[in-house]
Phi, psi and omega in degrees: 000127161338159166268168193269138173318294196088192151250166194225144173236129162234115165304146189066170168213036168254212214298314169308312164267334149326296169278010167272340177281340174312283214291350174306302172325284199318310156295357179117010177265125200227357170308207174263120166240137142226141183246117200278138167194122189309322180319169138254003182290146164287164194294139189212156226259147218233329160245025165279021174287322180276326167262278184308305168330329184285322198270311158143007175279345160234163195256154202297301207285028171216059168236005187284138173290173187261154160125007202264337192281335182272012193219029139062053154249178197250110243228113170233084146255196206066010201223116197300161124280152169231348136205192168274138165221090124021273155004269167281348160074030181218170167225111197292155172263180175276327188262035154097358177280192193210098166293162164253176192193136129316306162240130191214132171262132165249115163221064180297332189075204196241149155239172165331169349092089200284153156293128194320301199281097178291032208245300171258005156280349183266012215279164182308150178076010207249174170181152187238155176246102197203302184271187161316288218302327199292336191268322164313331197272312204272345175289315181304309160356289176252007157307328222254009150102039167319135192300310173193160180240118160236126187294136197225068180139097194275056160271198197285335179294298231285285171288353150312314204266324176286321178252049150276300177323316179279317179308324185272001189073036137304150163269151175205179210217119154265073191277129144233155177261306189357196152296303192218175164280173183071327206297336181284346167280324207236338167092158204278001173276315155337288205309300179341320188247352165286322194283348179280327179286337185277329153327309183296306155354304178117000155297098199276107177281127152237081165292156192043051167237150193208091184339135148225303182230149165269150218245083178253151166234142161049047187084328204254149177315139156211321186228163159234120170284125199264130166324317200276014172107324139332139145203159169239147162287126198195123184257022184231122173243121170249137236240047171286092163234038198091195189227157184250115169273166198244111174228006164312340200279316202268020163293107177086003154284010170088009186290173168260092182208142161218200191268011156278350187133192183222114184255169210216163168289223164248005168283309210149342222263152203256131151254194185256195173318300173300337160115013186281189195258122166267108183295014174260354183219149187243132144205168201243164138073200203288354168295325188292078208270095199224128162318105165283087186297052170235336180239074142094310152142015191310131172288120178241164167217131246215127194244050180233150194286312169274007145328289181326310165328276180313298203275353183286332184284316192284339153305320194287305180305319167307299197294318200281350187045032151293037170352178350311147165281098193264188148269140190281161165182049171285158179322125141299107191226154186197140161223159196227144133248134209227111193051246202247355177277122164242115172267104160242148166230178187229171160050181195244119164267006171312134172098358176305078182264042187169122194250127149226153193285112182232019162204162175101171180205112173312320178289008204228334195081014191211122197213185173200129173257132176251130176226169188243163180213117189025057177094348179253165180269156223191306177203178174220159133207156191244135191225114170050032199207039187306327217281018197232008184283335181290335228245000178262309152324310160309297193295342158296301205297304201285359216038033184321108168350124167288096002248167192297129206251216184037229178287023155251003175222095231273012182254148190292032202176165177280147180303130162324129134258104211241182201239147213261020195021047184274122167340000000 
């Protein structure tokens, strides 16, 4: 049954919460809502940031998402939370007021991953990659024909931003210390053969390598200095070492929150120190830290676009108290594009103890990885090979026997099994 209105407070104003302010509307929530966002931007869509924004076929400022004009809410952006009082049922700002809220959602999201030395994280040519401005700033950047580039971190941003670089005729430098790129998401036997297509590419990869200091003249970047003794000359740095969530605003509000996320139950609902459910709050999206019954009830925080989506509708509905109070627990899908390479998965492969190839050929550039877990399917991921990612997305879904027989595999005999080098 609905709930009585109240008020809706929603802390962040990206993806998540958009569609989490959608579907409030949508269940029948008709009081007053606001939504708070440090950005000043209305919410825009996050991964043309890494691509098209770079190459220069769309402009930062047409990443805005639809949907914002329809939902009769009070729109506070530029403006930080900086905490919680529980209590009282408010939320302080930066510039000292204090909303109150009946309900409330934290979808702060993630920022960048800063460089350790902010000294050289400020020097002219260093960049991070996350927001509008940072992909506006670093597009202008690599507009103006830089001499060389280097990514300082072989995720999935890190190799976006490396084979773009080749897509504009940069020379650019791909540093990890990992093995391979991927490996920590995808384990170094994936990663192995993505990172060999990007090699083919003209990305020059240095795995098991590790920046230590930049190097400036005059403010500005000129070399990176390598643990082992090495540097490259570069007047571009881009700084991919992941994203940091923000939950510093929820410091001395009794939540259960650190820099892995604000954890929540399997409804939606945020808990406290003690682990009970505060039923006035909600989160969404990559802050959000939730037992996932498809592995275990194992607690994930979770960067993905159709995440955002997903979990963002299903909070909105929670609040609006349109039940059943269900557990969230959709499939996890993600995708990359990295140059002319499109990377997608289904499932989560943390926890892999067994990889196998089951369509495709890794030497051709086009493969689909099956991975396992004590006997069970656990993930897929497909590299330039989508049309095979659902039916592998299923047999993830179903925990499907480990590894696999039939229609999930072009191969006439059982599949190789290999070990998926995951951290």
């Amino acid at each position: 049954m609905t709930q009585p209105p109240g008020r809706a407070l929603i802390v962040g104003a990206g993806l998540a919460a958009l569609r989490g302010a959608e579907s409030l509307r949508a269940a029948g929530f008709s009081g007053p809502l606001t939504i708070v966002g440090d950005e000043p931007h209305p919410p825009y869509d996050r991964p043309p940031l890494s691509k098209h924004v770079l190459t220069g076929a769309v402009a930062a400022d047409a990443t805005t998402l639809p949907g914002r004009h329809g939902l009769a809410a009070d729109w506070q952006l530029g403006m930080a939370a900086v905490s919680l009082d529980r209590q009282a049922r408010t939320v302080r700002l930066a510039d000292g007021r204090a909303l109150p809220y009946d309900r409330l959602l934290i979808a702060t999201g993630t920022r960048a991953r800063p460089w350790p030395n902010p000294h050289e994280g400020r020097l002219s040519g260093v960049f991070t990659l996350r927001g509008r401005d940072d992909a506006a700033a670093l597009r202008r950047a690599l507009a103006a024909r830089p001499r060389h580039v280097l990514v300082i971190g072989a995720g999935f941003i890190g190799c976006e931003v490396a084979s773009l670089c080749r897509q504009l005729g940069l020379p650019v430098t791909l540093v990890e210390p990992g093995p391979t790129p991927l490996s920590r998401v995808l384990g170094s036997t994936v990663g192995g053969l993505i990172g060999a297509i990007h090699a083919g590419h003209g990305v020059a990869v240095r795995c098991g390598s590790e920046v230590e200091w930049l190097e400036a003249e005059g403010g500005r970047l000129v070399r990176a200095h390598l643990v082992d003794g090495g540097s490259i000359a570069t007047d571009i740095a881009v700084i991919a070492l992941g994203a940091v969530r923000n939950t510093d605003w929820l410091e001395g509000s009794g939540l259960s929150a650190d820099c892995g996320g604000v954890d929540c139950d399997a409804r939606g609902y945020v808990l406290d120190t003690d682990g009970q459910p505060d039923p006035h709050i909600a989160a969404a999206g990559d802050v959000a830290r939730f037992p996932h019954p498809l592995y275990g009830g194992r607690r994930v925080a979770l960067e993905h676009w159709s995440h955002a989506v997903a979990q963002g509708i299903h909070a909105g509905r929670l609040l609006a108290g349109a039940g059943p109070e269900v557990p969230y627990g959709a499939l996890p899908t993600f995708w990359s594009t990295q140059g002319d390479l499109v990377v997608k998965s289904a499932g989560l492969t943390e926890g892999a103890d067994a990889v196998a190839i089951t369509q495709g050929d890794p030497a051709a550039g086009r493969f689909v990885a099956l991975y396992g877990r004590e006997g069970r399917c656990i993930a897929a991921v497909s590299v330039d090979s989508a049309r095979w990612l659902p039916a592998h997305a299923e047999l993830v879904a179903a925990r499907a026997p480990f590894p696999p027989r039939g229609a999930a595999t072009d191969r006439p005999k059982a599949v190789t099994i290999l070990e998926p080098g995951l951290p």
